[in-house]
ZAVOFI-125222 format. One record per residue: residue in one letter; chain; x, y, z of N, C-alpha, C in turn. Coordinates in steps of 0.1 Angstrom, whole numbers. Layout:
A A X Y Z X Y Z X Y Z
...
//
This chain:
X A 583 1496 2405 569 1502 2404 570 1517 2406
X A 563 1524 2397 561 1538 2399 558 1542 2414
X A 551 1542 2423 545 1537 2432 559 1541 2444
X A 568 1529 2441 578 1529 2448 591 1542 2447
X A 591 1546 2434 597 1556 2427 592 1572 2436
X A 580 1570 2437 574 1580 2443 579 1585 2453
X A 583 1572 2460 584 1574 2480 596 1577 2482
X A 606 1574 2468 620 1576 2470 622 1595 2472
X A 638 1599 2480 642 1609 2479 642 1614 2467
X A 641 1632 2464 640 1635 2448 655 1632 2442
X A 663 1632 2448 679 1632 2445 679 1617 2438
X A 673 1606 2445 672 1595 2438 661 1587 2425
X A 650 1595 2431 643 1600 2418 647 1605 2404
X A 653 1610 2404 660 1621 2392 668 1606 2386
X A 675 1599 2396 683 1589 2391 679 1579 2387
X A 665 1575 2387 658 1563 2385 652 1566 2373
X A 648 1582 2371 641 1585 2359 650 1586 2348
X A 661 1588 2348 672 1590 2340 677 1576 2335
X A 678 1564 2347 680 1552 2343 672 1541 2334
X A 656 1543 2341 651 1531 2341 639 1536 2324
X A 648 1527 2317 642 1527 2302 625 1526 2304
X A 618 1534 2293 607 1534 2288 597 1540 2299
X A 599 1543 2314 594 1551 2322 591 1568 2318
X A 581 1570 2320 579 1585 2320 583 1590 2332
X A 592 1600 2333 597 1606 2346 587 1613 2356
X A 593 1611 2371 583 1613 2380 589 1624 2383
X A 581 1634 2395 584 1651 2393 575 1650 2408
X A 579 1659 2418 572 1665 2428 561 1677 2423
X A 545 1676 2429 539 1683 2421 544 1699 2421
X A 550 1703 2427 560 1719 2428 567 1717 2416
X A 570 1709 2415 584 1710 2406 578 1713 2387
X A 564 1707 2389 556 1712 2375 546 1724 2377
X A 543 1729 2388 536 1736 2392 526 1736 2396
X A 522 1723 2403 514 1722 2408 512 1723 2423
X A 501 1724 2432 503 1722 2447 497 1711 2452
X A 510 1703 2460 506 1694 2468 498 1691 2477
X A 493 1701 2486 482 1705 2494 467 1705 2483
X A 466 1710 2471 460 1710 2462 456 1697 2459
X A 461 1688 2456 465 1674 2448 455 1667 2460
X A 461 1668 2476 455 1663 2484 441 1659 2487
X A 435 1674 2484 419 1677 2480 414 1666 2473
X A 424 1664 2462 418 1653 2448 421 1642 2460
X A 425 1637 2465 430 1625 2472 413 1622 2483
X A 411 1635 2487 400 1635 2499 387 1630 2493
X A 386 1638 2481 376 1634 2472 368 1621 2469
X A 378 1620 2465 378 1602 2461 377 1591 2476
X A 381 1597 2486 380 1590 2496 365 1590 2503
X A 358 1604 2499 343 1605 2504 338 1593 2492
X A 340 1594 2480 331 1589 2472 331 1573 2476
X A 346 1570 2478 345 1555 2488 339 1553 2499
X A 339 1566 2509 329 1557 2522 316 1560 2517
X A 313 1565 2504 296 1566 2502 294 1555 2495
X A 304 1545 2492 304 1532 2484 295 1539 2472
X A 300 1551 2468 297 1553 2451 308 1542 2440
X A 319 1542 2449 329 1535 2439 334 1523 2453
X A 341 1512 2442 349 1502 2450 363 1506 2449
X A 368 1515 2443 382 1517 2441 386 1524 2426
X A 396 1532 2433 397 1541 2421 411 1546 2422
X A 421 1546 2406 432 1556 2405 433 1567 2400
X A 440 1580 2405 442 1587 2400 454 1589 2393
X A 458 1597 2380 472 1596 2374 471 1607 2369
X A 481 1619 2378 485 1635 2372 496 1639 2362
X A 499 1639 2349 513 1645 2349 508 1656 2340
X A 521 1663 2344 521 1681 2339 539 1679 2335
X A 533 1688 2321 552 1687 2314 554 1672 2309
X A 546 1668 2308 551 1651 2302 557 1644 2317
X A 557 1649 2333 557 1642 2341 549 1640 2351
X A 553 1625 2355 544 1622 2365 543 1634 2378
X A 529 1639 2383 537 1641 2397 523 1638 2405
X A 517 1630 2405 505 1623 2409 503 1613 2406
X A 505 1597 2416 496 1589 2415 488 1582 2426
X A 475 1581 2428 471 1573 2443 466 1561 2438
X A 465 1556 2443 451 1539 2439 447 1543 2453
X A 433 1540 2456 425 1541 2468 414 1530 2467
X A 410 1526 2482 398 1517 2482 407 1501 2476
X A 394 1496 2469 396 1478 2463 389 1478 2449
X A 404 1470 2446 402 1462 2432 391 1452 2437
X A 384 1444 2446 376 1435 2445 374 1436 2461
X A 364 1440 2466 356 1445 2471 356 1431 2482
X A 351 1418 2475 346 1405 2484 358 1399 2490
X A 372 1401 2484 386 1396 2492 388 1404 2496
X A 389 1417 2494 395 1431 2501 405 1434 2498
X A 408 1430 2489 423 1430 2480 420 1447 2474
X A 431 1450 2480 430 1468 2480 438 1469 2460
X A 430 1486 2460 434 1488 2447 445 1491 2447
X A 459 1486 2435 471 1489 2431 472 1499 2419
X A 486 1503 2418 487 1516 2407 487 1508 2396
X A 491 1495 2396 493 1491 2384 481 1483 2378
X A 474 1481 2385 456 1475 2382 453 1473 2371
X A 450 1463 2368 445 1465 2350 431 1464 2349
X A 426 1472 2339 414 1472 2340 402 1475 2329
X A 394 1472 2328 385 1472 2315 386 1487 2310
X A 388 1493 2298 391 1505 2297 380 1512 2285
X A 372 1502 2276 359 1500 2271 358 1513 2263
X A 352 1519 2262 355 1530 2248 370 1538 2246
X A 376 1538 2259 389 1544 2262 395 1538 2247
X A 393 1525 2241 397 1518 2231 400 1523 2216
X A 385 1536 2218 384 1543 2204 396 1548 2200
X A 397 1559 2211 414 1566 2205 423 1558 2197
X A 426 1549 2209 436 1540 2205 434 1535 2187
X A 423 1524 2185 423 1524 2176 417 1533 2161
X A 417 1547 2168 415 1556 2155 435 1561 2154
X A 440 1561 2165 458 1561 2164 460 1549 2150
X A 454 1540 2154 464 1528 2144 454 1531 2129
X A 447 1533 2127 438 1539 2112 450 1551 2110
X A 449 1564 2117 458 1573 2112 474 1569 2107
X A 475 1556 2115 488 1550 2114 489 1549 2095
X A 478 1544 2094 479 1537 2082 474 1549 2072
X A 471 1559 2076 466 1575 2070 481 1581 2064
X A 491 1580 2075 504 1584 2074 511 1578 2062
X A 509 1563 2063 517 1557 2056 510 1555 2039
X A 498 1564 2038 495 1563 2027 488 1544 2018
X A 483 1540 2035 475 1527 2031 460 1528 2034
X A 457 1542 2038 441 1543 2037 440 1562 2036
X A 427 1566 2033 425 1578 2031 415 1582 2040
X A 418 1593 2046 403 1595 2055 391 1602 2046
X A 395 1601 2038 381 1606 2026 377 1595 2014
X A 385 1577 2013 383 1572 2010 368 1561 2020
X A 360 1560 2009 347 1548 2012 349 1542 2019
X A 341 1537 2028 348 1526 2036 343 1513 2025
X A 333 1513 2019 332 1504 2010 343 1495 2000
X A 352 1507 2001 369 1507 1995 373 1492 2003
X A 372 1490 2014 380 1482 2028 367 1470 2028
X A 358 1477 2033 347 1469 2038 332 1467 2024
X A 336 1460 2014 321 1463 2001 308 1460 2007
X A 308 1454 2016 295 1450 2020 289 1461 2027
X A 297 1471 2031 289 1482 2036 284 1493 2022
X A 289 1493 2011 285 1502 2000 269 1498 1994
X A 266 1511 1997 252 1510 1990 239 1508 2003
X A 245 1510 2014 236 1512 2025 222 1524 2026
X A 216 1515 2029 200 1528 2030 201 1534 2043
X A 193 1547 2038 193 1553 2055 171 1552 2056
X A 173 1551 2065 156 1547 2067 156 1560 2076
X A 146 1570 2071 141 1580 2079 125 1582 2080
X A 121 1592 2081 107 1596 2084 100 1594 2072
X A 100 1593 2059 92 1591 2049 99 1576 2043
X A 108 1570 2050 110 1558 2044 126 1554 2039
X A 127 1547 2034 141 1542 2028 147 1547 2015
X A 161 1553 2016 164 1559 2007 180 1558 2007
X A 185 1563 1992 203 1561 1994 204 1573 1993
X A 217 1575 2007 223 1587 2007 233 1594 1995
X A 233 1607 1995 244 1611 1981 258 1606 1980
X A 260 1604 1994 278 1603 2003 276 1591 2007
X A 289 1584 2004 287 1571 2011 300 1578 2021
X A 298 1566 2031 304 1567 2043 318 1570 2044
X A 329 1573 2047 340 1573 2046 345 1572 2053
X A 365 1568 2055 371 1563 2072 366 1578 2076
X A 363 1589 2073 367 1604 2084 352 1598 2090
X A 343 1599 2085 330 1597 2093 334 1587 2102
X A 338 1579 2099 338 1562 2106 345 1572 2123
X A 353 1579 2119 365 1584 2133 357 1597 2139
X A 347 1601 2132 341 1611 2136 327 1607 2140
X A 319 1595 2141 306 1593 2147 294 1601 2137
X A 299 1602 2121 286 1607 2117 291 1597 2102
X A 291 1588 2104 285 1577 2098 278 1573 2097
X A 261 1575 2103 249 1571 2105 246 1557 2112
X A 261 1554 2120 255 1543 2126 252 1542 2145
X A 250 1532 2144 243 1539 2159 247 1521 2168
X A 243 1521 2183 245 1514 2192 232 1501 2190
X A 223 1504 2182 210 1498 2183 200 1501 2190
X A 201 1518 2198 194 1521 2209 191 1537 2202
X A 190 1540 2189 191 1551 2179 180 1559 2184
X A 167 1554 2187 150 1557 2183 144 1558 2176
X A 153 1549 2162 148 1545 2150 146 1531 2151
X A 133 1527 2148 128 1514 2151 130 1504 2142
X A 129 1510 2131 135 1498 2120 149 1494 2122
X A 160 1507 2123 172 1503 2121 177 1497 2140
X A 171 1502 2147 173 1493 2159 168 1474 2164
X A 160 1476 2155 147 1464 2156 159 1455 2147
X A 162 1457 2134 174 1451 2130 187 1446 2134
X A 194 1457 2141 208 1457 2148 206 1445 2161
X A 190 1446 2164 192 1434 2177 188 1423 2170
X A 179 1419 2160 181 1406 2157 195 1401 2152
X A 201 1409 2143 217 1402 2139 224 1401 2150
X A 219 1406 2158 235 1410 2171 244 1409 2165
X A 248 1422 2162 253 1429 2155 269 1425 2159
X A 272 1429 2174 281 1428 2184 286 1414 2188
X A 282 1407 2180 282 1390 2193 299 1388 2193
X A 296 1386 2203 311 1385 2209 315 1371 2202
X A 309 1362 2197 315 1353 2194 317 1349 2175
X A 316 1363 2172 317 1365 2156 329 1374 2152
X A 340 1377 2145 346 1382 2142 341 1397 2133
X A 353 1405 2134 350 1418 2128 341 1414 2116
X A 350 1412 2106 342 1405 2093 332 1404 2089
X A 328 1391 2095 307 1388 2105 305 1400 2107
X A 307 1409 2118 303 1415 2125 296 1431 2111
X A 307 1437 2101 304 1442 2089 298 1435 2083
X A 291 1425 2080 281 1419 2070 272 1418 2074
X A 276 1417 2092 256 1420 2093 252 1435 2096
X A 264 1440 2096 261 1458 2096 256 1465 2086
X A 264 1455 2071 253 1459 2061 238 1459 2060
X A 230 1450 2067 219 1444 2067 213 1454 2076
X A 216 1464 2084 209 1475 2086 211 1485 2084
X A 196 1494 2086 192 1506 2080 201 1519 2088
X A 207 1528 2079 214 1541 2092 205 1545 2094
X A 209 1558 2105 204 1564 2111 202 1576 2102
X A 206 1579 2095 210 1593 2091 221 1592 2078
X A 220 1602 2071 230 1598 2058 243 1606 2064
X A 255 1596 2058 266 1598 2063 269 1614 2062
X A 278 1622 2074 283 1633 2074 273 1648 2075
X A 258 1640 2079 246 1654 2083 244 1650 2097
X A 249 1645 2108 248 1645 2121 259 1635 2126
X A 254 1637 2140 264 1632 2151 254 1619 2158
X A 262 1610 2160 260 1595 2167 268 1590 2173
X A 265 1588 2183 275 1574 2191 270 1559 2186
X A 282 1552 2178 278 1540 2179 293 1532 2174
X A 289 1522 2168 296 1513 2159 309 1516 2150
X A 312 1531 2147 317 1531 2139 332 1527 2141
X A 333 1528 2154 349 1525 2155 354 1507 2154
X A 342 1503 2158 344 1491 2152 348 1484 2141
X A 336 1492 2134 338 1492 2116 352 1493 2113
X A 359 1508 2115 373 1512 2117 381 1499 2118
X A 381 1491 2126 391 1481 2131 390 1472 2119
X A 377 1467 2114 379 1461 2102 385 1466 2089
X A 382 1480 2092 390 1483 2081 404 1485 2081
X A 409 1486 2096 425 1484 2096 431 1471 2097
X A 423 1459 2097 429 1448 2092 429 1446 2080
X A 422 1446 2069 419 1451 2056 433 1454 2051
X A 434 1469 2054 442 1481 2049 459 1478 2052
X A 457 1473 2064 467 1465 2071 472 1452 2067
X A 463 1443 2065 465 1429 2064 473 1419 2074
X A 463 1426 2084 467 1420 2099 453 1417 2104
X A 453 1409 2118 440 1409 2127 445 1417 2136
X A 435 1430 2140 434 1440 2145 446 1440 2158
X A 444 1427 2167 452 1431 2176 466 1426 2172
X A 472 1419 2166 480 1419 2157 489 1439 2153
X A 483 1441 2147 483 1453 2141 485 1459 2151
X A 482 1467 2165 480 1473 2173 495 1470 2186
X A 494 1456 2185 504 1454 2193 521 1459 2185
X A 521 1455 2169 531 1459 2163 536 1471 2164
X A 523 1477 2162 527 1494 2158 519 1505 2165
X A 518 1497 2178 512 1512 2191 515 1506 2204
X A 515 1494 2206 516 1491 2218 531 1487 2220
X A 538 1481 2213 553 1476 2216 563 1489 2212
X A 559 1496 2202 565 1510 2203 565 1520 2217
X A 557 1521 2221 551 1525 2233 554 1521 2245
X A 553 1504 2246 560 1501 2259 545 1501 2266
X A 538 1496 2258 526 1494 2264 520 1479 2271
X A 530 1476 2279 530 1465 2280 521 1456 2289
X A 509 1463 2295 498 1453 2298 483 1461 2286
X A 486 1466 2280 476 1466 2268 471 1452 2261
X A 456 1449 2262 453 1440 2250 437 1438 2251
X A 435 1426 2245 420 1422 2242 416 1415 2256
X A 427 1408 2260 426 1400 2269 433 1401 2282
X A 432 1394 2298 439 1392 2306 446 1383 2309
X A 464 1381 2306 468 1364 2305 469 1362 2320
X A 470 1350 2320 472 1342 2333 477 1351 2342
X A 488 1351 2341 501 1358 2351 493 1371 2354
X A 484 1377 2348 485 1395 2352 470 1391 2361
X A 463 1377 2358 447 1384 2366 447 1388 2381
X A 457 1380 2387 461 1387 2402 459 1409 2405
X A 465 1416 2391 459 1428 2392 449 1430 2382
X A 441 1424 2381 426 1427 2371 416 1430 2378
X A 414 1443 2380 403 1446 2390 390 1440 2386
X A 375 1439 2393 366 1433 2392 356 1447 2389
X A 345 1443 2381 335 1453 2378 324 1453 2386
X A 317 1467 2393 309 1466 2401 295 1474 2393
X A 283 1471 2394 276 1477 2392 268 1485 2407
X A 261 1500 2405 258 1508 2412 245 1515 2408
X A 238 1519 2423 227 1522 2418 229 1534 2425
X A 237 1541 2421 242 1557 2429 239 1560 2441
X A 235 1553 2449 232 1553 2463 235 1553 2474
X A 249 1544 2470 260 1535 2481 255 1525 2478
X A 252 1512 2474 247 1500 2471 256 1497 2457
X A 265 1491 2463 273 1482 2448 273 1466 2449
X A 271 1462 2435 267 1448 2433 277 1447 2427
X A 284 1431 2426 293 1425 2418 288 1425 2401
X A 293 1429 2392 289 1427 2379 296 1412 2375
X A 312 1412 2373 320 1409 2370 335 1409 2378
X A 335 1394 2384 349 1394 2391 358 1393 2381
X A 372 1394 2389 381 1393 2381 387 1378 2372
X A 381 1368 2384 385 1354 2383 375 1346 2376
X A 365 1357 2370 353 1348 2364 350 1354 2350
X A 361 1368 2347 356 1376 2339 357 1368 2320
X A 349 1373 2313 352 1365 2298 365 1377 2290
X A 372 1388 2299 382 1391 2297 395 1381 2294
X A 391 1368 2305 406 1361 2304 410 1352 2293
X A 401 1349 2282 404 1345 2269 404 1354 2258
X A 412 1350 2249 410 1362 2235 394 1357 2228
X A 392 1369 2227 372 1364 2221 378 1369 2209
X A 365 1361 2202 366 1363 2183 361 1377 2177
X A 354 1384 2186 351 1398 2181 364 1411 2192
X A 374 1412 2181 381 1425 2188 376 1436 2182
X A 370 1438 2197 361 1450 2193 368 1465 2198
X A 373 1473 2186 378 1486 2182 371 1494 2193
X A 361 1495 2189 355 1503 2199 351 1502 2212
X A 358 1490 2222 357 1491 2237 359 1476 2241
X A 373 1470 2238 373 1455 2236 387 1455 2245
X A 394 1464 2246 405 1467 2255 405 1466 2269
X A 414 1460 2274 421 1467 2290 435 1471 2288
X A 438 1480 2304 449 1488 2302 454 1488 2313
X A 464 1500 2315 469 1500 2331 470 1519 2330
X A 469 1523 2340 473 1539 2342 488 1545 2332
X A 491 1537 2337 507 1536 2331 507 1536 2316
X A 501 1529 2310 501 1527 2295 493 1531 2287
X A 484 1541 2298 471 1552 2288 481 1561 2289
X A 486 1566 2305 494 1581 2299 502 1583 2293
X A 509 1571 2287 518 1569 2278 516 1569 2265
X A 505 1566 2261 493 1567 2252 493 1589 2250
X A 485 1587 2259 485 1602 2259 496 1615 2260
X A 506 1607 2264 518 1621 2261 521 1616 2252
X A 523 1606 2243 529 1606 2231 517 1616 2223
X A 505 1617 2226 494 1626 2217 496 1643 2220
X A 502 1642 2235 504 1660 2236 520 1664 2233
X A 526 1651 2226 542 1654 2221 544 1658 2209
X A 526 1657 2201 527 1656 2185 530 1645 2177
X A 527 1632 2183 530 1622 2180 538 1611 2184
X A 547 1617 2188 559 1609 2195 563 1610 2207
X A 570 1596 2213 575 1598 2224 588 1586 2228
X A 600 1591 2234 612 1584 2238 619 1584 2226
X A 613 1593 2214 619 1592 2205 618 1582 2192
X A 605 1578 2192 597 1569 2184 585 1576 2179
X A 586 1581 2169 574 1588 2162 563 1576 2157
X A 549 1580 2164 539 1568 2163 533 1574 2149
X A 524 1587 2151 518 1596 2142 527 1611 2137
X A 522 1617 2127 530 1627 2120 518 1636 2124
X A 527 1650 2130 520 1655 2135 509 1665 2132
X A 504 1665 2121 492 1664 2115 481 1661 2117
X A 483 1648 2117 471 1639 2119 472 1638 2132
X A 476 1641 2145 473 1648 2157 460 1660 2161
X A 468 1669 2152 460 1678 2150 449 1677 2147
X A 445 1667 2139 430 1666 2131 425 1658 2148
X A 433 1651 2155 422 1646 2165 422 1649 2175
X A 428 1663 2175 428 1671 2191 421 1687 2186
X A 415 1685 2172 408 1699 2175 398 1695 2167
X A 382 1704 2170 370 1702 2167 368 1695 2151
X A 363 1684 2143 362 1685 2127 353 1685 2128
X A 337 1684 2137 323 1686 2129 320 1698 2122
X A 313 1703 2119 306 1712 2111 296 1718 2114
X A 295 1733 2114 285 1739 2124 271 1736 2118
X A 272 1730 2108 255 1724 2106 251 1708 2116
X A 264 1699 2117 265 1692 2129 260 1700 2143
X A 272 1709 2144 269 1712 2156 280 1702 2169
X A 268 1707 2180 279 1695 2191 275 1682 2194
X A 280 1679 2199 278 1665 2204 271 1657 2212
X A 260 1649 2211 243 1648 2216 244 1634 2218
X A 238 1630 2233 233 1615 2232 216 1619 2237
X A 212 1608 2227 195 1613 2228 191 1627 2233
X A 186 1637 2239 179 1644 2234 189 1655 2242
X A 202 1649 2254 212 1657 2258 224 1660 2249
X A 224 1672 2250 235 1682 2236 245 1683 2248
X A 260 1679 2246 271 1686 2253 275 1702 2244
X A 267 1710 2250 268 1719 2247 284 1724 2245
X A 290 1729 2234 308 1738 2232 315 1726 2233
X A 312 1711 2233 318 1698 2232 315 1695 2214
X A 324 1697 2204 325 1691 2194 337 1675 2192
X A 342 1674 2182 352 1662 2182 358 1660 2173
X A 370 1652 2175 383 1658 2166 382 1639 2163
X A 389 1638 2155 397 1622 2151 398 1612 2161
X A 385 1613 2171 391 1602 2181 388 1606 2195
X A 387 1620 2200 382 1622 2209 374 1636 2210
X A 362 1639 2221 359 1651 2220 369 1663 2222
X A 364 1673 2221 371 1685 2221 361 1696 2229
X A 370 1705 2236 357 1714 2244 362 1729 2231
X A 353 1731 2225 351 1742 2217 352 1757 2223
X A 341 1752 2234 338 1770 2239 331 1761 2257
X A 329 1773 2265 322 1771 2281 309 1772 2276
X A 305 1764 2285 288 1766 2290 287 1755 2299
X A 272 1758 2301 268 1746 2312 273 1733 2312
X A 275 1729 2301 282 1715 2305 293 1713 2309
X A 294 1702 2321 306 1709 2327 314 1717 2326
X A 314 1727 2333 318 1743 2337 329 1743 2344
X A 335 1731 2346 349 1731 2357 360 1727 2342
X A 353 1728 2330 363 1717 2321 370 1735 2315
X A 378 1735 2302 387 1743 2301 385 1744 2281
X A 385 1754 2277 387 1755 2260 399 1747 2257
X A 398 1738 2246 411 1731 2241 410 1718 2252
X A 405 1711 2260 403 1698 2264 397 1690 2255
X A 404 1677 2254 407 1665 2246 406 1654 2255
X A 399 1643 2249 396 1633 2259 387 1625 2260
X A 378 1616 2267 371 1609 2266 367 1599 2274
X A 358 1589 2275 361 1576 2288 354 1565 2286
X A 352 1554 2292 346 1545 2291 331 1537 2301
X A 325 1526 2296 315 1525 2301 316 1519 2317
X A 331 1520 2324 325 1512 2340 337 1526 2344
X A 329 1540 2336 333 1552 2345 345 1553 2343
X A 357 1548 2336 368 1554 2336 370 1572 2326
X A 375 1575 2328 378 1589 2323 391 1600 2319
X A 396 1602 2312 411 1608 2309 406 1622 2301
X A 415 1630 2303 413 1647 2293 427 1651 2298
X A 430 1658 2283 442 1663 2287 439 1684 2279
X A 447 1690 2287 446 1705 2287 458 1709 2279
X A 458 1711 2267 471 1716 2260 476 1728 2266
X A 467 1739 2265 471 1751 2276 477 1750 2286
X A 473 1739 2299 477 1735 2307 492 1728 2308
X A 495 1717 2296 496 1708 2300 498 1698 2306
X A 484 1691 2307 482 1688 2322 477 1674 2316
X A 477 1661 2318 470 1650 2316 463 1645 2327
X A 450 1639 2328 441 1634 2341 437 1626 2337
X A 442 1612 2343 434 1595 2341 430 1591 2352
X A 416 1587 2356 410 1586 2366 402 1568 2361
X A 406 1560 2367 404 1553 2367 394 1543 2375
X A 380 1537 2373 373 1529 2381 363 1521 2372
X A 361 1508 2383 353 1501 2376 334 1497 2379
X A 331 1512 2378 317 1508 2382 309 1513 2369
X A 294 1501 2372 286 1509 2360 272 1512 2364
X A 269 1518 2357 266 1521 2341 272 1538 2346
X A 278 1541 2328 289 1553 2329 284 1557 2340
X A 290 1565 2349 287 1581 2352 301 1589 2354
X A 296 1603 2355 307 1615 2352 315 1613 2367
X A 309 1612 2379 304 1612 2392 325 1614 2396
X A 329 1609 2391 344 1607 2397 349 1621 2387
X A 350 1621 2374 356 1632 2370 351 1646 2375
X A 338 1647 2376 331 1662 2380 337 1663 2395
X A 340 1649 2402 345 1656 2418 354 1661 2416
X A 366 1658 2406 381 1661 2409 386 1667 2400
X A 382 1675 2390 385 1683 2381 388 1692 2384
X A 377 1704 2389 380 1715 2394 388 1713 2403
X A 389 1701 2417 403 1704 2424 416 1705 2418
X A 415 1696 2409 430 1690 2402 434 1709 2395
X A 427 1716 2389 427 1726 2382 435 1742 2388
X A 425 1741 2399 428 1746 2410 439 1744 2413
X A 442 1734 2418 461 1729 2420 470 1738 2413
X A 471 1739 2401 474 1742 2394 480 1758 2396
X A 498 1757 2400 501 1770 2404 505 1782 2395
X A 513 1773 2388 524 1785 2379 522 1776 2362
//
């Protein structure tokens, strides 16, 4: 266990990192330039937000230079046994998923089995010929949709919660999402409603990465997690990545808490009861995953290596670049949920990007990449820096509440 790696002398450190295949090597935070005393702050942090019972338990995971030199688990994986949080925890990782699966589309970008300027209609026909319903009524857009929109959120589709009443009043009678319909299903009743917006004239959080997954079974001619396991997760050594939690691993499957920011946390979702522990028929691209610390930053330094990592090129480093630097359009603009704009936050292939400073979060850095999921987990990495931060916890509904505490400490650290 990393964990255990840690506590060892650096003399034998050095020996374990050198030995033990498919590990990312561990580093004293001096030794990347970070300060330990610094790092601690981040440790204290997290320990207030525990006795304010904002969170049930939470990991943090530092490396700089492609090494580890930070990892804590604090508080509980499950709150009602008191079964304390481990480093290796696995845990719902819910939009964290996007990247991932906009990685395996690009996979197939590389290999010349899909085009990011090709239709999605190309993959998926039931989506061609879609109406956008706006303010004077229903109409076809000039542009049909394409995989770049699909990776970029201006595909005109939305969560069902748009503020467009036709196209949301829609998306909830199909349930659009039902967990017990496959991708497939899930595009045919997507056809059936109205966008938001004609493809590639604004920004939306929704569906599209979903869509994405159908089109890389398609393009692929695989079922998504199929495809994923072949050519991201077994390359990688990602080996508690999936849809589901098997038997043997629910023992570290943390439980989901929900919170009403106050100190008051309610059970959402135990570990031993969760609908995690079977494979469901909708693998959902866009937040259908769990993961472990270990296997996101592994995930992520292969993205600040240019693609590769241990010497296994996943992506060509290109198509990196398209998802670690801004593609909207300054008639887009940045990036908006309902009527809040992340101001100097645009977005690349997969994750946001910080463009320029302003008020939104003001602790974050130009050139930050990254993103997180719905029970508050959160990761950004600093090319300038480089610095990777996975902060892991399972409470909801989102909040920033864990990354805004420990950012600026983590940054601060930061010596040479």
């Amino acid at each position: 266990m990393l964990r255990c790696v840690l506590q060892l002398p650096m003399l034998v450190c050095v020996m374990v990192c050198v030995t033990v295949a498919g590990e990312l090597p561990v580093a004293k935070p001096e030794e990347v330039g970070l300060s330990a005393a610094g790092l601690a702050k981040v440790d204290a942090a997290i320990e207030s937000l525990l006795k304010e019972k904002k969170l049930a338990g939470a990991i943090v995971m530092i490396a700089r230079h492609g090494k580890i030199a930070h990892l804590k688990s604090q508080g509980f994986m499950d709150l009602e046994s008191g079964k304390p949080m481990r480093d290796d925890a696995v845990v719902r990782i819910y939009s964290m998923t996007k990247a991932i699966a906009t990685v395996g589309a690009l996979i197939l970008c590389d290999e010349g089995k899909l085009g990011l300027n090709d239709p999605v209609s190309k993959y998926v026909p039931e989506l061609k010929g879609c109406q956008v319903h706006g303010k004077d009524g229903s109409f076809t857009p000039e542009k049909e949709m394409t995989v770049q929109d699909l990776m970029l959120h201006t595909a005109g589709l939305s969560y069902g919660a748009s503020g467009n009443e036709i196209s949301d009043r829609k998306f909830r009678e199909l349930k659009v999402l039902d967990a017990d319909a496959d991708l497939a299903a899930m595009t045919t009743k997507l056809g059936k409603v109205p966008l938001v917006f004609a493809p590639g004239t604004d920004w939306m959080y929704g569906v599209s990465i979903d869509v994405l997954g159908r089109v890389i079974e398609v393009a692929s001619g695989q079922p998504l997690d199929e495809f994923l396991q072949a050519r991201l997760f077994k390359p990688l050594d990602m080996k508690d990545t999936g849809f589901y939690v098997p038997a043997e691993k629910v023992d570290r499957f943390a439980s989901n808490y929900n919170s009403d920011g106050k100190g008051n946390l309610t059970l959402k979702e135990s570990a031993q009861a969760s609908e995690y522990l079977k494979r469901r028929k909708l693998l959902s691209a866009g937040g259908g995953l769990v993961s472990t610390a270990r296997d996101y930053m592994r995930f992520l330094v292969m993205i600040s290596r240019g693609g590769e990592l241990d010497g296994v090129r996943i992506l060509k480093s290109e198509s990196v670049t398209l998802m670690t630097t801004n593609q909207l359009s300054e008639k887009i603009g940045w990036i908006k949920f309902g009527t809040s704009v992340r101001e100097g936050v645009g977005f690349g292939l997969g994750f946001s990007v910080r463009s320029k400073m302003s008020d939104w979060d003001p602790q974050g850095r130009v050139g930050e990449y990254g993103w997180g999921g719905a029970a508050s987990t959160h990761y950004w990495t600093s090319p300038k820096d480089d610095l990777i931060v996975i902060t892991l916890e399972q409470t909801m509904p989102y909040s920033f509440l864990t990354e805004f505490a420990v950012k600026g400490l983590i940054y601060d650290a930061i010596q040479k």
